[in-house]
N, CA, C and O of each residue as an XYZ file, in Angstrom:
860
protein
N      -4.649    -17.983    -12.616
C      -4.553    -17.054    -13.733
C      -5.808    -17.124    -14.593
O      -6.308    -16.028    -14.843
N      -6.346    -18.077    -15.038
C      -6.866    -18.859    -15.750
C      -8.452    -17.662    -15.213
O      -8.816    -16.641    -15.797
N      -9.052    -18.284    -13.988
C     -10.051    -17.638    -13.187
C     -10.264    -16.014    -13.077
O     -11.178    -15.273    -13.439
N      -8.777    -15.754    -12.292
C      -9.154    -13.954    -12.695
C      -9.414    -13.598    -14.371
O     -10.276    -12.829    -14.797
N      -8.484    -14.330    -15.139
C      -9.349    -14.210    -16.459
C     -10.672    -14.221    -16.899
O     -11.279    -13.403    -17.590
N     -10.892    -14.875    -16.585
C     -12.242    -15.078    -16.715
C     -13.512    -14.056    -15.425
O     -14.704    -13.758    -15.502
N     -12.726    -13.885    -14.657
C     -14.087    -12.852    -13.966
C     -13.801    -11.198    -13.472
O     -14.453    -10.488    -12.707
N     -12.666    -10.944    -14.175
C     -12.087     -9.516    -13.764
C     -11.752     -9.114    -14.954
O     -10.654     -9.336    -15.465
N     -12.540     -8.586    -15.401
C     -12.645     -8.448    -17.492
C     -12.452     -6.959    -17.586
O     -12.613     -6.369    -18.654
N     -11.967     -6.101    -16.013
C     -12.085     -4.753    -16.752
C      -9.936     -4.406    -16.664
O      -9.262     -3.420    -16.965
N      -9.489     -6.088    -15.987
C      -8.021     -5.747    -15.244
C      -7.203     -6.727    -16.323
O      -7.662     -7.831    -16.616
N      -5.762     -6.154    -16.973
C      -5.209     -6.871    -17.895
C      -3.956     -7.874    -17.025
O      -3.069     -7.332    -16.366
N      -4.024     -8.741    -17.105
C      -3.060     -9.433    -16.431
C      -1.918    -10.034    -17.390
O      -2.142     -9.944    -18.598
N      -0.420    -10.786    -16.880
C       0.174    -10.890    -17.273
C       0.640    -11.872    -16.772
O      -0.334    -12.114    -16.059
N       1.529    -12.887    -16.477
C       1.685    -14.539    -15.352
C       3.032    -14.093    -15.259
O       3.549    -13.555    -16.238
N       3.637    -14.245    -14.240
C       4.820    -13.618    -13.909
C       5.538    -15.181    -13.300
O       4.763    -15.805    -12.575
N       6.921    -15.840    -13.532
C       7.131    -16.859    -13.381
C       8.006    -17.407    -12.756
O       8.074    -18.442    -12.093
N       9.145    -16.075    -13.207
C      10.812    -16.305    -12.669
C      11.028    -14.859    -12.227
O      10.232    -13.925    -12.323
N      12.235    -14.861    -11.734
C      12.557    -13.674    -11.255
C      12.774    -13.152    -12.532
O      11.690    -12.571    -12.468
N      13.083    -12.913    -13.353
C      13.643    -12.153    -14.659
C      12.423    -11.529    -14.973
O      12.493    -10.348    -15.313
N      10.774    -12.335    -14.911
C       9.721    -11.585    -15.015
C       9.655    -10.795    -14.164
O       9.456     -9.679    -14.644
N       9.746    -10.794    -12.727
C       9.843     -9.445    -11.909
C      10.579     -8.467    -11.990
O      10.234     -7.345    -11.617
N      12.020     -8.821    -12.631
C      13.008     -7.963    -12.220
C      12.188     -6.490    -13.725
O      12.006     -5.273    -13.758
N      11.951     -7.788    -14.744
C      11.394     -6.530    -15.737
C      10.451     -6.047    -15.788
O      10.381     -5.036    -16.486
N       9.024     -6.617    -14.940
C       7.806     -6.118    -14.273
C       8.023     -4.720    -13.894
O       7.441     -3.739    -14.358
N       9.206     -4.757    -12.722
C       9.761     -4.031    -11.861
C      10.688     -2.500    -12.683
O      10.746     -1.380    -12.175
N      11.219     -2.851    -13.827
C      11.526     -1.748    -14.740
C      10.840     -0.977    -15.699
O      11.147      0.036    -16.329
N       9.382     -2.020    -15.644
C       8.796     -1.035    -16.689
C       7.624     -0.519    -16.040
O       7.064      0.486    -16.477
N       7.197     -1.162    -14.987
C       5.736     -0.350    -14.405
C       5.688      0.712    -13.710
O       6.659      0.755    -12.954
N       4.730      1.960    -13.568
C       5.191      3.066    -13.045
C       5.092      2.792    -11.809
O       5.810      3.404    -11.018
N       3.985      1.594    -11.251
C       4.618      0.994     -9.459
C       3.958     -0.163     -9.587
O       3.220     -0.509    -10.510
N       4.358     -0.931     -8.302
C       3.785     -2.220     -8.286
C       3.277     -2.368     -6.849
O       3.715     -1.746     -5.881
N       2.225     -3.338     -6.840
C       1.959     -4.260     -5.257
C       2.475     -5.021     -5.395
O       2.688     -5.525     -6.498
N       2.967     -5.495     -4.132
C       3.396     -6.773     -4.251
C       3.226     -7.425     -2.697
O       3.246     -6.605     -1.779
N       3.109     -8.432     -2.454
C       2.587     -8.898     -0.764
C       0.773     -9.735     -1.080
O       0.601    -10.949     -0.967
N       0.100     -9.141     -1.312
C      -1.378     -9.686     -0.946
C      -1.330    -11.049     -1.497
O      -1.097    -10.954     -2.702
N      -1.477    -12.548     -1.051
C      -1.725    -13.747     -1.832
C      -0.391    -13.632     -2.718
O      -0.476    -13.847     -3.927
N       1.007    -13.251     -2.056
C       1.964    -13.224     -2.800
C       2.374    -15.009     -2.783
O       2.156    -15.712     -3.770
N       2.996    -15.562     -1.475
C       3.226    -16.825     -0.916
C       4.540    -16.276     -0.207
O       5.014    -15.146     -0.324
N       5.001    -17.295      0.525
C       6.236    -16.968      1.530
C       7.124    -18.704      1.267
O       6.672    -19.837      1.100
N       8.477    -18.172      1.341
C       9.587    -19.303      1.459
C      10.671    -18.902      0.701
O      10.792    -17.676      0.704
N      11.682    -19.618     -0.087
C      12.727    -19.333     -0.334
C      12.183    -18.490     -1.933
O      12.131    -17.262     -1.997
N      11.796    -19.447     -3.184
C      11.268    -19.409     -4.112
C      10.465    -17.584     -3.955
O      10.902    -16.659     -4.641
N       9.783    -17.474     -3.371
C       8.829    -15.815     -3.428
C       9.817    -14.770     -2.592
O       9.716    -13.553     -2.754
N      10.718    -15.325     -1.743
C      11.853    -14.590     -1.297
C      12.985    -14.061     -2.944
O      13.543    -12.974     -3.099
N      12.991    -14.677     -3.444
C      14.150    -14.543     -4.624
C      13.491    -13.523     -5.159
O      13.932    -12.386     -4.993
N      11.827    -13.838     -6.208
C      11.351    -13.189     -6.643
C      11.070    -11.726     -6.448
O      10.846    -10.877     -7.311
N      11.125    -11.606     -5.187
C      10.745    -10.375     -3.883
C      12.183     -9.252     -4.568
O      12.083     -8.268     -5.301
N      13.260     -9.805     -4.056
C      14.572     -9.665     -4.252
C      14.805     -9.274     -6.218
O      15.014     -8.180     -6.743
N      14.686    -10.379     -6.742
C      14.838     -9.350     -8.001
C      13.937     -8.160     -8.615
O      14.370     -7.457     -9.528
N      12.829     -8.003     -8.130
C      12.286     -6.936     -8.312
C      13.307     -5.673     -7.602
O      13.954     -4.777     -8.145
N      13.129     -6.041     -6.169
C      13.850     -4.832     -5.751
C      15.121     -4.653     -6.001
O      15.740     -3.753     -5.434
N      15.569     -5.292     -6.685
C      17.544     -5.425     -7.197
C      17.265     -4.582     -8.707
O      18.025     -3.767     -9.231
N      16.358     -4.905     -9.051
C      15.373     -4.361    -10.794
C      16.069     -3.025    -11.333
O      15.632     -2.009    -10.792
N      16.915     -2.856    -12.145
C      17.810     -1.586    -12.465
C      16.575     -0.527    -12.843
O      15.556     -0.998    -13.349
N      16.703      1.334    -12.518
C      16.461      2.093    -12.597
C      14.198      1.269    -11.904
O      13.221      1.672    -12.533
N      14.075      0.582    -11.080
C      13.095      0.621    -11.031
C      12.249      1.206    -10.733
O      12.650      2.360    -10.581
N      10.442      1.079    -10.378
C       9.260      1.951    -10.210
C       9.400      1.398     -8.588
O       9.975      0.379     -8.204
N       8.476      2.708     -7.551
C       8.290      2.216     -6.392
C       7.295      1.494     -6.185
O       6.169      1.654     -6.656
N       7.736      0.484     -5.317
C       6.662     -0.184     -4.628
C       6.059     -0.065     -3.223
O       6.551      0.345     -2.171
N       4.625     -0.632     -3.578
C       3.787     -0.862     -2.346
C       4.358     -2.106     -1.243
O       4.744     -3.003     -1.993
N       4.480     -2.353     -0.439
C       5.227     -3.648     -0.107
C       3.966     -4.174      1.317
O       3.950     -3.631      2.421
N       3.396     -4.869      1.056
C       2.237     -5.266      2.189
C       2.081     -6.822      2.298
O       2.616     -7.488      1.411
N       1.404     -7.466      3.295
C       1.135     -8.499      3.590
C       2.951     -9.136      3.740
O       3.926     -8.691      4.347
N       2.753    -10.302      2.897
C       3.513    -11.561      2.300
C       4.773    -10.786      2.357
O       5.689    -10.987      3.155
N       4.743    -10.109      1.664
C       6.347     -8.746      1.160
C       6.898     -8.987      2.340
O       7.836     -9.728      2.632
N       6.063     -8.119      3.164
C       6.842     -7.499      4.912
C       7.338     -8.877      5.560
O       8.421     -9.170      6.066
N       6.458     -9.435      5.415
C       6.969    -11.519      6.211
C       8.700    -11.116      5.604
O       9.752    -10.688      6.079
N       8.127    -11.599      4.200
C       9.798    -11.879      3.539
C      11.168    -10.835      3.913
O      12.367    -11.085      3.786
N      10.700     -9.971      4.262
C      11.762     -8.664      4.348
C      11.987     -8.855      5.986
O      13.142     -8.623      6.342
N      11.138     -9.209      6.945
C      11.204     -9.585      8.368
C      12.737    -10.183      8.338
O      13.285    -10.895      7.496
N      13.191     -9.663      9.490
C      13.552     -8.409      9.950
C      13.975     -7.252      8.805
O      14.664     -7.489      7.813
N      13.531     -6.235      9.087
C      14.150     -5.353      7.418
C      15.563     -4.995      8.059
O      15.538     -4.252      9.040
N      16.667     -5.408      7.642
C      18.223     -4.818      7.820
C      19.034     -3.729      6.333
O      20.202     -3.782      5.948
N      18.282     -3.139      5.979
C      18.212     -2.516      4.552
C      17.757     -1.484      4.101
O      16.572     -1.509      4.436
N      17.906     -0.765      3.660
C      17.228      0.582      3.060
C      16.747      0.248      1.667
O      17.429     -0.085      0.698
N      14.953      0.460      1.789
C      13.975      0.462      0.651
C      14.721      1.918     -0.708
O      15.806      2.495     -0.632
N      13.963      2.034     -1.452
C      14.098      3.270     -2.213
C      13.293      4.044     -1.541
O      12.259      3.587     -1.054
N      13.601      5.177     -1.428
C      12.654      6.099     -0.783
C      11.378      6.803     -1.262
O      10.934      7.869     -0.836
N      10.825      5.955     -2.304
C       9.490      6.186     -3.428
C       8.514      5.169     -2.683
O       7.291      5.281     -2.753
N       9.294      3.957     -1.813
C       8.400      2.512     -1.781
C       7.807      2.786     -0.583
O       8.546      3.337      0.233
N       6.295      2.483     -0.121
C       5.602      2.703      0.935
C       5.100      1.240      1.292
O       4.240      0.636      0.651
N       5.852      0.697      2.562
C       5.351     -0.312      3.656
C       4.236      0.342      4.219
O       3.939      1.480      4.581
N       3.478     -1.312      4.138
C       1.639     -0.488      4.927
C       1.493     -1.995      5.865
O       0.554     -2.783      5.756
N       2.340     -2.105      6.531
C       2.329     -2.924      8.304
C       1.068     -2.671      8.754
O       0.473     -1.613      8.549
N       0.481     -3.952      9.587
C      -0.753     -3.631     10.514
C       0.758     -4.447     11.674
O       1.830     -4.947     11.331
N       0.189     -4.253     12.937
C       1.300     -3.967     14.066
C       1.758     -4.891     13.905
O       2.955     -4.784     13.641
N       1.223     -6.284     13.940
C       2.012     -7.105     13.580
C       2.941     -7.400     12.821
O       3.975     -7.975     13.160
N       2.602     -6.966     11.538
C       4.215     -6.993     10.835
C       4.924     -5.609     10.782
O       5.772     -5.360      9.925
N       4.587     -4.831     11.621
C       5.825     -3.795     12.235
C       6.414     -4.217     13.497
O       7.376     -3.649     14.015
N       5.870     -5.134     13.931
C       7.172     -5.987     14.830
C       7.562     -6.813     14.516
O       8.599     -7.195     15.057
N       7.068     -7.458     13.630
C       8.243     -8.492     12.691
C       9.618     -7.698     12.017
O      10.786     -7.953     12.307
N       9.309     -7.029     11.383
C       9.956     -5.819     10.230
C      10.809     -5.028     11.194
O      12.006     -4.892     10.943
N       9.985     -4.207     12.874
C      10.886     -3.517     13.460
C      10.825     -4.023     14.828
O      10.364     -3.197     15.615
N      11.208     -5.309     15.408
C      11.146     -5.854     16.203
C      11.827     -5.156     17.668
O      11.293     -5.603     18.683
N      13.021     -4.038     17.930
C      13.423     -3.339     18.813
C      13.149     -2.113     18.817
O      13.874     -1.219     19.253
N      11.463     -1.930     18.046
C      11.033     -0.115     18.198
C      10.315     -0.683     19.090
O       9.974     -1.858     18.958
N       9.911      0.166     20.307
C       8.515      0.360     21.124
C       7.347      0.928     20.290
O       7.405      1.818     19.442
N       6.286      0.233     20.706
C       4.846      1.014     19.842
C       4.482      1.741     20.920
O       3.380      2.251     20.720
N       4.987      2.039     22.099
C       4.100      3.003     23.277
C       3.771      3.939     22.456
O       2.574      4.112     22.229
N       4.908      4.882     21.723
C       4.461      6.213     21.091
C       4.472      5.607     19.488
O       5.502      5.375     18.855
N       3.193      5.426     19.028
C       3.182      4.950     17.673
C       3.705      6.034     16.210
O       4.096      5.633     15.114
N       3.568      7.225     16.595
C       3.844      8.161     15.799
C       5.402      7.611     16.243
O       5.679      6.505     15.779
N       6.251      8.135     16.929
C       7.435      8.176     16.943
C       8.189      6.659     16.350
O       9.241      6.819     15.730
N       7.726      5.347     16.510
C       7.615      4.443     15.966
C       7.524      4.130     14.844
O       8.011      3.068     14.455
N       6.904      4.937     14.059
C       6.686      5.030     12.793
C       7.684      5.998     12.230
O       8.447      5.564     11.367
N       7.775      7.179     12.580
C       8.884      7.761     12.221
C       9.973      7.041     11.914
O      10.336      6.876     10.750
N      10.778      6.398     13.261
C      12.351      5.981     13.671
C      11.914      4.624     12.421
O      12.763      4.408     11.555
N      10.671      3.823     12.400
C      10.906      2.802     11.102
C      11.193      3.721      9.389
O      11.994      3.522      8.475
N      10.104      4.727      9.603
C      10.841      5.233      8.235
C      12.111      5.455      7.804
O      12.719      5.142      6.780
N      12.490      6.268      9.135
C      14.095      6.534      9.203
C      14.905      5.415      8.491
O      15.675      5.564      7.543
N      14.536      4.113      9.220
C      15.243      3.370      9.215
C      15.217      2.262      8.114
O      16.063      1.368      8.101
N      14.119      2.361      7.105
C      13.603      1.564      6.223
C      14.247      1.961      4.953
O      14.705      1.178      4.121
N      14.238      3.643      4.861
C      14.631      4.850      4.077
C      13.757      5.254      3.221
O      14.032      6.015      2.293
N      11.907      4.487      3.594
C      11.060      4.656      2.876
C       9.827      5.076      3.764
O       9.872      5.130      4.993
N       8.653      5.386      2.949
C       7.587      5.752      3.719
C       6.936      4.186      4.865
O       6.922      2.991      4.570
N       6.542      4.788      5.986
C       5.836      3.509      6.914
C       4.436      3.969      7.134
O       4.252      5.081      7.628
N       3.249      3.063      6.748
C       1.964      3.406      6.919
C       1.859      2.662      7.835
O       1.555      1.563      7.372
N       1.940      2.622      8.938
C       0.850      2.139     10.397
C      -0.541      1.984     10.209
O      -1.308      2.945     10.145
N      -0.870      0.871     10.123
C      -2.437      0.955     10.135
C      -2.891      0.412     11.361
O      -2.533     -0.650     11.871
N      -3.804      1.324     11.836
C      -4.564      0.749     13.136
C      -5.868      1.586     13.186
O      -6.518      1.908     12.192
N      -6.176      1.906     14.508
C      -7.892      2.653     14.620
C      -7.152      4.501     14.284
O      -7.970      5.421     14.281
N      -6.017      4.749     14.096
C      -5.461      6.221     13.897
C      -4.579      5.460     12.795
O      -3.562      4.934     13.247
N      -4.752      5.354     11.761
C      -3.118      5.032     11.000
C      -2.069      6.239     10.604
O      -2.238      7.458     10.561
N      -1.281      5.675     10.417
C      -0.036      6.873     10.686
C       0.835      6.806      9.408
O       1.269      5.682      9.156
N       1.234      7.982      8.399
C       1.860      7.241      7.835
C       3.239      8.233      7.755
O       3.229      9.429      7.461
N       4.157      7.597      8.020
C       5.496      8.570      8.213
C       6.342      8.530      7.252
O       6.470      7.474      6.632
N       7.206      9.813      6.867
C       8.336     10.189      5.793
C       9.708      9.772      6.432
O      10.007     10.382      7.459
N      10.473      8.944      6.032
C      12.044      9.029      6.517
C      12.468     10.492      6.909
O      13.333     10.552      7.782
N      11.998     11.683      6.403
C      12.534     13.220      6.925
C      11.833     13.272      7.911
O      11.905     14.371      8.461
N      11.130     12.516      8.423
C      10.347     13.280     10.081
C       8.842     13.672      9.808
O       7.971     14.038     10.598
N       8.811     13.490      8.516
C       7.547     14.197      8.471
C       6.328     12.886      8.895
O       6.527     11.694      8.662
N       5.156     13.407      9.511
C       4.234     12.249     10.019
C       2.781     12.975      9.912
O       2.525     14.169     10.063
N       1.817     11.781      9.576
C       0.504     12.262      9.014
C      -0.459     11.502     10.212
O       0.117     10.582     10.792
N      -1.441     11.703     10.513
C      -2.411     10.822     11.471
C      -3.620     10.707     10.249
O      -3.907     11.841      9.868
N      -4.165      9.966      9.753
C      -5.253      9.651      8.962
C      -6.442      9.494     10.145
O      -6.420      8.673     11.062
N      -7.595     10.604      9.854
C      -8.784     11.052     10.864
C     -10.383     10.183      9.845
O     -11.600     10.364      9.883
N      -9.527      9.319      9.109
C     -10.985      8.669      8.005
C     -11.266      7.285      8.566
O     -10.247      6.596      8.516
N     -12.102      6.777      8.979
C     -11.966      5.265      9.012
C     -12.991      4.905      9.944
O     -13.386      5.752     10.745
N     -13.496      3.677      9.935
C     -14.280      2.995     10.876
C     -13.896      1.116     11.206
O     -13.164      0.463     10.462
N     -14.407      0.689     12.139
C     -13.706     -0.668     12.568
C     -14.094     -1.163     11.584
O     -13.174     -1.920     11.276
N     -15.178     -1.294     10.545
C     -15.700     -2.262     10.078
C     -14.626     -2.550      8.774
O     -14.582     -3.503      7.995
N     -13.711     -1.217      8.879
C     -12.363     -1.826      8.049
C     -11.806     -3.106      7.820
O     -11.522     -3.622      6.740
N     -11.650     -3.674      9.268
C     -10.744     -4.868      9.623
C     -11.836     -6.066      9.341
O     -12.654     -6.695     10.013
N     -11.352     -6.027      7.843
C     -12.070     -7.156      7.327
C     -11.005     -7.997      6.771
O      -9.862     -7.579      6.955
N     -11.159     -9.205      6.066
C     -10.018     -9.685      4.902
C     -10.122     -9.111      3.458
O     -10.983     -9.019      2.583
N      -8.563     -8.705      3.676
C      -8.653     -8.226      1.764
C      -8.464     -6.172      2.022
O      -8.032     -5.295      1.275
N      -8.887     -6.152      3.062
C      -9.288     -4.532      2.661
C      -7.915     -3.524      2.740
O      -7.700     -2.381      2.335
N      -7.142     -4.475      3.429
C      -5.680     -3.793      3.343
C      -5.202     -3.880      2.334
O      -4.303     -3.051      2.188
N      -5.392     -4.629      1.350
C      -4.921     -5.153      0.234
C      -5.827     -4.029     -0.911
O      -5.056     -3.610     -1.774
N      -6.795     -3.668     -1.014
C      -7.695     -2.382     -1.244
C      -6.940     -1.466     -1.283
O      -6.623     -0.876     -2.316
N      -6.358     -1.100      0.355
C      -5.821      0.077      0.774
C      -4.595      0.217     -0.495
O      -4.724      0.883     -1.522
N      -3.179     -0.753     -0.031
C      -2.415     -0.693     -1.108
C      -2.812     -0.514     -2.219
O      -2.131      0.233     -2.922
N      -3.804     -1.001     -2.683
C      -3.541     -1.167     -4.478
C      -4.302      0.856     -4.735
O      -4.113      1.541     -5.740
N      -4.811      1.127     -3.933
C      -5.241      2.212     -4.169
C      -4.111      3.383     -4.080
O      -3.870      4.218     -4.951
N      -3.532      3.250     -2.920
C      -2.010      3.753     -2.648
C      -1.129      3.781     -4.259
O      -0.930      4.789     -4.937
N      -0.718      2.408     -4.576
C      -0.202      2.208     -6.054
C      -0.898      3.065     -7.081
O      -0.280      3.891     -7.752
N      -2.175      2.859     -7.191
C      -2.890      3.443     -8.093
C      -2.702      4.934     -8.691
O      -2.700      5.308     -9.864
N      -2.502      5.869     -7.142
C      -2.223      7.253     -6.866
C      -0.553      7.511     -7.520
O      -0.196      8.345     -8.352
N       0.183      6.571     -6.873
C       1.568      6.468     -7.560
C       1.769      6.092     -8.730
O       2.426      6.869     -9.423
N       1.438      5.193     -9.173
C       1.018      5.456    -10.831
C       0.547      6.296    -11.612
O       0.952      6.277    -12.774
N      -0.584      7.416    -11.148
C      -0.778      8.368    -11.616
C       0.139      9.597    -11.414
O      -0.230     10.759    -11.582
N       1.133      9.285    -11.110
C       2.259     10.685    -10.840
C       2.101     10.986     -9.369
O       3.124     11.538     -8.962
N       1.344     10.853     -8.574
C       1.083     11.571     -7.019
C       2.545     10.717     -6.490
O       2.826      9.566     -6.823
N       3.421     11.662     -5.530
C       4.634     11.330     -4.671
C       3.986     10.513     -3.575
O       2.888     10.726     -3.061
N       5.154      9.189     -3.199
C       4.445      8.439     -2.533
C       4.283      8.728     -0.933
O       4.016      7.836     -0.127
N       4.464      9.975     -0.617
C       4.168     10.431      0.797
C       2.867     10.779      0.932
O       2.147     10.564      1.906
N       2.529     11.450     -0.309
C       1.406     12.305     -0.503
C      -0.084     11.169     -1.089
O      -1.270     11.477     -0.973
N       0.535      9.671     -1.792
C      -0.061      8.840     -2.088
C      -0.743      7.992     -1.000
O      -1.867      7.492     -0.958
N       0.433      7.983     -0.009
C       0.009      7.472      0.916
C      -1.175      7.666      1.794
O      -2.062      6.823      1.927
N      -1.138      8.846      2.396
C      -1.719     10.000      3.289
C      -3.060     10.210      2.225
O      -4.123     10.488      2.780
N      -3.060     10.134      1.265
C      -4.518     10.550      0.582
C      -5.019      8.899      0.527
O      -5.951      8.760      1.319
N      -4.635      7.445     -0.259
C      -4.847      6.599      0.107
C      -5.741      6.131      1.126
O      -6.857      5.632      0.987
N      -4.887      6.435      2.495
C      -5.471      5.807      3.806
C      -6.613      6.485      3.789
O      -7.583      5.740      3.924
N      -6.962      7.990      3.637
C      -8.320      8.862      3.470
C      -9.471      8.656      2.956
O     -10.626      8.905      3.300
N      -8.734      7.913      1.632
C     -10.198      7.853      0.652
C     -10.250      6.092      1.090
O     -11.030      5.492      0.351
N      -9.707      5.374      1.927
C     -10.166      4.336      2.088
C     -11.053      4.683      3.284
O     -12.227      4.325      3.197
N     -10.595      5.442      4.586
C     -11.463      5.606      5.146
C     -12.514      6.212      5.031
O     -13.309      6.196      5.970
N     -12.743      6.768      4.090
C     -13.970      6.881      3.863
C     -14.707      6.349      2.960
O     -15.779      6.837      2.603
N     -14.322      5.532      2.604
C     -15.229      4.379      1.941
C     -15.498      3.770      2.738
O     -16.684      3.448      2.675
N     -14.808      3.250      3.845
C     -15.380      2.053      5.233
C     -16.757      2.835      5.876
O     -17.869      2.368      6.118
N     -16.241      4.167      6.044
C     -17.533      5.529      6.579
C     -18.857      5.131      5.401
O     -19.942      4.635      5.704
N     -18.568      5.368      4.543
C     -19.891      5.172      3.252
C     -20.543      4.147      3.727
O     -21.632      4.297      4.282
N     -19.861      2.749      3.548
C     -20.207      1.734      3.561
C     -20.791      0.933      5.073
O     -21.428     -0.118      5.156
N     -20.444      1.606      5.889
C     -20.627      1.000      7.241
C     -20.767     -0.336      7.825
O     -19.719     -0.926      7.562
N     -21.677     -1.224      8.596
C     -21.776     -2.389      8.718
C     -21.702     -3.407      7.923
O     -22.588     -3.293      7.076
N     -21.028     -4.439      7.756
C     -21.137     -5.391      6.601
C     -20.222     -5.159      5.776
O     -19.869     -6.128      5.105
N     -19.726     -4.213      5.602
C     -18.616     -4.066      4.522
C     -17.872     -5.085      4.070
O     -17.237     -5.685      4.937
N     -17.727     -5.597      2.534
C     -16.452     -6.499      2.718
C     -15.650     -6.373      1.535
O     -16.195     -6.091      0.468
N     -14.229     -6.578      1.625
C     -12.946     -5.781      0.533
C     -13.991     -5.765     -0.896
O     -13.743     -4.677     -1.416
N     -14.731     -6.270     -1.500
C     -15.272     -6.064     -2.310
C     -16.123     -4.654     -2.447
O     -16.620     -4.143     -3.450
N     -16.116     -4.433     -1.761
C     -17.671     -3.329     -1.796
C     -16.636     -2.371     -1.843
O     -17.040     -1.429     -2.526
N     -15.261     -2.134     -1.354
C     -14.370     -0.789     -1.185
C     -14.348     -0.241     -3.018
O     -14.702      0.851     -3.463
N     -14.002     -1.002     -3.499
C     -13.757     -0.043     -4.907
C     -15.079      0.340     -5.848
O     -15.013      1.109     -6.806
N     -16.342     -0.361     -5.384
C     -17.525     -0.253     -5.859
C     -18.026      1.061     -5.527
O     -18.809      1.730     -6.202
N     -17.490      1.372     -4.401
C     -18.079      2.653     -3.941
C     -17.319      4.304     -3.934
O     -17.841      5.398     -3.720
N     -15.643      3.872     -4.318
C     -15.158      4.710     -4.840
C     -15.292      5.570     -5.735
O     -14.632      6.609     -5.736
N     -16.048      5.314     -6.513
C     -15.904      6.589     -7.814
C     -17.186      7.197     -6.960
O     -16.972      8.405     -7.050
N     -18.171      7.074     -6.328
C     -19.198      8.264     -5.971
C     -18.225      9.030     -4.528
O     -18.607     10.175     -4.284
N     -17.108      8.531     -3.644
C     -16.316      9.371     -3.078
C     -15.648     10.496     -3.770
O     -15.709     11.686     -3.459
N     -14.964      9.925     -4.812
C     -13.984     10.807     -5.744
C     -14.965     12.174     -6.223
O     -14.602     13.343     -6.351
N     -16.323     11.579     -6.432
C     -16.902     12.962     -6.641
C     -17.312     13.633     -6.384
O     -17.609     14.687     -6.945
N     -17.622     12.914     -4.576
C     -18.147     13.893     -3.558
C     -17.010     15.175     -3.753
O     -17.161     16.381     -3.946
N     -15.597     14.155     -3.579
C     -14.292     14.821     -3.270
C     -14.252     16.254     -4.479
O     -14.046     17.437     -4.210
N     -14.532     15.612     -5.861
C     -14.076     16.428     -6.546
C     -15.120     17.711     -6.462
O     -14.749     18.816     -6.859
N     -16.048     17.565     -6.085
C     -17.411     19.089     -6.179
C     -16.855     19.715     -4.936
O     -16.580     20.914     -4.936
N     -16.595     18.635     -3.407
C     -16.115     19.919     -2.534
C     -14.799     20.688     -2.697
O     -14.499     21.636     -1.970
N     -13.918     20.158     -3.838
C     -12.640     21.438     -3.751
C     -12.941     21.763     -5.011
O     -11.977     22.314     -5.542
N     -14.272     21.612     -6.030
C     -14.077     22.404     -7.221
C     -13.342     21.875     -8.531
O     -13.228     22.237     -9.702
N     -12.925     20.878     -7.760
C     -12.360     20.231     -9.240
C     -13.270     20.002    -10.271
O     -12.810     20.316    -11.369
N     -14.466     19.538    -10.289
C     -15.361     19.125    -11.167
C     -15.687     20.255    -12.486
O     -15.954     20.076    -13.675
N     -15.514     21.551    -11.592
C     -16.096     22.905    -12.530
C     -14.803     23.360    -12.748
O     -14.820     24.341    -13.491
N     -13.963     23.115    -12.481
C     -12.342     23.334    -13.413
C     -12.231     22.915    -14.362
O     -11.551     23.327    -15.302
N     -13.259     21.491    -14.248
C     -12.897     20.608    -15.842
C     -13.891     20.867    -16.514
O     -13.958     20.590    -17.712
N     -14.992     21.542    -15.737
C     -16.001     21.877    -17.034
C     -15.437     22.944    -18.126
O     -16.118     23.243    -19.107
């Protein structure tokens, strides 16, 4: 706590301790991450749990650590919360889907989660419990670094916090990450992803015009 204090001076933090801090984390934020450098065992299992038990709560991102704890998922998420699995923990999470057809895979987990499923791989996929399914066409290998999934989510959250629906958070998310990996090319590492975001956003915003809307 102590450390990110001291070197992340533009992010307000808060020490979260017991479940009662999550469960009210979980009621008042418009979304949360939760998974990256979370920890795993009984103790971060509870915590996990009162958030998502959290009356009238915000949706969550659920990645890394999360998906371990929820392994096997036997449960229906809220249908706001977006799982972002790399394959491995979509066979932890959906251990009797086949990945032959990864779209359809992703689907039958949304179905079955009752929330959005982002597949991440060299095509990530991110599917609606209604059937609906996206292929994300942004990205390069030099993605698969440490940390950058953890990027991906918090950017995902970010969008959902700003009001964007988390189907639509999702699917734009995976985009503007891949193309930050595209910007950035060789060498990339989770650090450099949000450094280079705001000159995407404005590529983004001059090619649909947003920029001269707000002028």
């Amino acid at each position: 706590m102590a450390e990110n204090a001291a070197h992340l001076t533009a992010i307000m933090l808060r020490e979260a301790q017991s479940p009662a801090d999550y469960t009210h984390a979980a009621s008042e934020a418009h979304c949360l991450v939760i998974g990256p450098a979370f920890g795993l065992g009984e103790l971060y299992k509870t915590h996990l749990n009162a958030a998502l038990n959290a009356p009238k709560r915000c949706p969550f991102v659920l990645d890394a650590d999360a998906l371990t704890l929820l392994a096997p998922l036997e449960h229906k998420l809220d249908p706001r919360d977006v799982l972002t699995p790399h394959l491995g923990e979509f066979k932890r999470l959906f251990s009797d889907l086949s990945n032959d057809d990864r779209i359809d895979a992703a689907r039958k987990a949304a179905t079955r989660a009752g929330a959005i499923v982002l597949l991440k791989g060299p095509d990530t996929l991110i599917a609606h419990p209604d059937g609906r399914a996206v292929i994300n066409t942004t990205g390069s290998p030099f993605l698969a670094t440490a940390g950058s999934g953890d990027v991906l989510a918090g950017l995902i959250a970010g969008l959902i916090g700003q009001g964007m629906g988390s189907f639509a958070a999702a699917a734009a998310g995976a985009w503007l990450h891949g193309k930050c990996g595209q910007a950035l090319g060789p060498g990339l590492i989770a650090e450099d992803l949000p450094e280079i975001l705001p000159s995407i956003l404005k590529l983004l915003a001059q090619e649909t015009g947003a920029d001269a809307a707000r002028a």
